[in-house]
N, C-alpha and C positions, 0 to 999 in steps of 0.2 A: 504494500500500500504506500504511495506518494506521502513523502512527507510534509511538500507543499515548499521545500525549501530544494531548488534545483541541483544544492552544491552536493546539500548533505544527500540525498539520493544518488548522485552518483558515486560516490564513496561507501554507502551502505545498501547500495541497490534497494530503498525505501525499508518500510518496518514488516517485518515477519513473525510469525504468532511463533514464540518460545521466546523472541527474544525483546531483551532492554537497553534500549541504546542512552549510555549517558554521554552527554556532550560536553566535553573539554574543550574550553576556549577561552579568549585572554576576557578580564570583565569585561559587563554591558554587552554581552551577546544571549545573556538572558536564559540563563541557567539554575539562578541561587533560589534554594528555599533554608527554613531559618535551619541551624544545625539539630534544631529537636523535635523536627521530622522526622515523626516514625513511618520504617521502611519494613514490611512483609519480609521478612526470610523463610526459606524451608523448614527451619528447625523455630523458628518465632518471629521476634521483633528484634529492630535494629533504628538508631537513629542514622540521619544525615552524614553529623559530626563523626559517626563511628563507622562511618563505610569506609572500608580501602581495596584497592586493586585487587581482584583475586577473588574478594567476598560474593557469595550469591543471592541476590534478592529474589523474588518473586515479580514477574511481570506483570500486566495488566492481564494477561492470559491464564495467570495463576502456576505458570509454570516456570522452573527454576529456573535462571541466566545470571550470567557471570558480568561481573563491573568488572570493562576495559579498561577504565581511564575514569580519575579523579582532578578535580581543582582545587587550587587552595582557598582558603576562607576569604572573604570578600566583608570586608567591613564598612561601616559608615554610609551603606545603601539606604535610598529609602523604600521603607518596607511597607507592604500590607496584610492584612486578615482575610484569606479567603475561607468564608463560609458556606458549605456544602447542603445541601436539601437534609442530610440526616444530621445537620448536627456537628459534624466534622469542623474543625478549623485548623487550618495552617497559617503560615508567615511566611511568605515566598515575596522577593524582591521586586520594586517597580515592572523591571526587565524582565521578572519570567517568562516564558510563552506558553500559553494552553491553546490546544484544539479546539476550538468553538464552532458549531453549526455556520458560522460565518466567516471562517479561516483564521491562522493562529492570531491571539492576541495578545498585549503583555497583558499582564497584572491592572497597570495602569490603565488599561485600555479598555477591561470590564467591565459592562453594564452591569450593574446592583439588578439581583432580578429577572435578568434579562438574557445573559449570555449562558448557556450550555457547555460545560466543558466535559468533550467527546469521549476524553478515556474513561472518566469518571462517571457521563452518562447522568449528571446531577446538574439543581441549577444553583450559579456560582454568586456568593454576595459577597461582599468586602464594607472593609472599610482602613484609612489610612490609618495602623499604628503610630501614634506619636512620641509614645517610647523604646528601646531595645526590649525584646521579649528578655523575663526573668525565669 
């Protein structure tokens, strides 16, 4: 399946059910969520901050894949609160990108309400964090 971004499908030949592709890139290419994001593993849970090279998460497919390639921590971003239809909240960065029924958006770019993000299949609210998460 097209990623929707020309580069990264020629280099991954788009996305394919077993796998998760994490993307390393220098900041502001819109990658970061907060370090305590919890991440599905085989065996349990796992945050962000605790993922390294080699570690296996869980995909959106539910099936096991291996993290290529990690970044280092990205400080002093501004951040937001995405909240999910169940309840769910993360802290993922202005730059994130989500899938939405309307092609990727950042963070920043989120309709309250309004926008669908596609992996998740929920509809996405936010609101702008004005502190660091504790």
């Amino acid at each position: 399946m097209p990623t929707g971004f020309h580069e990264l499908d020629e280099v991954t030949n788009g996305l394919h059910p077993g796998q998760m592709i994490i993307v390393a890139a220098r900041p502001g290419v819109g990658k970061a969520l907060a370090l305590d994001t919890p991440l599905p593993t085989p065996s349990g849970w796992t945050t962000m901050g605790d993922v390294a090279v080699g570690d296996e998460l869980l995909g959106a497919d539910g099936q096991p894949t291996r993290v290529i390639a990690a970044t280092d921590v990205m400080m002093g971003r501004p951040c937001y609160e995405v909240e999910f239809s169940d309840g769910t909240v993360i802290v993922a960065d202005a730059d994130h990108q989500w899938p939405t029924g309307y092609g990727v958006r950042t963070t920043a770019e989120l309709r309250c309400g309004l926008d669908s993000i596609a992996a998740a299949g929920s509809i996405a609210r936010y609101a702008e964090r004005r502190s660091p998460p504790t």
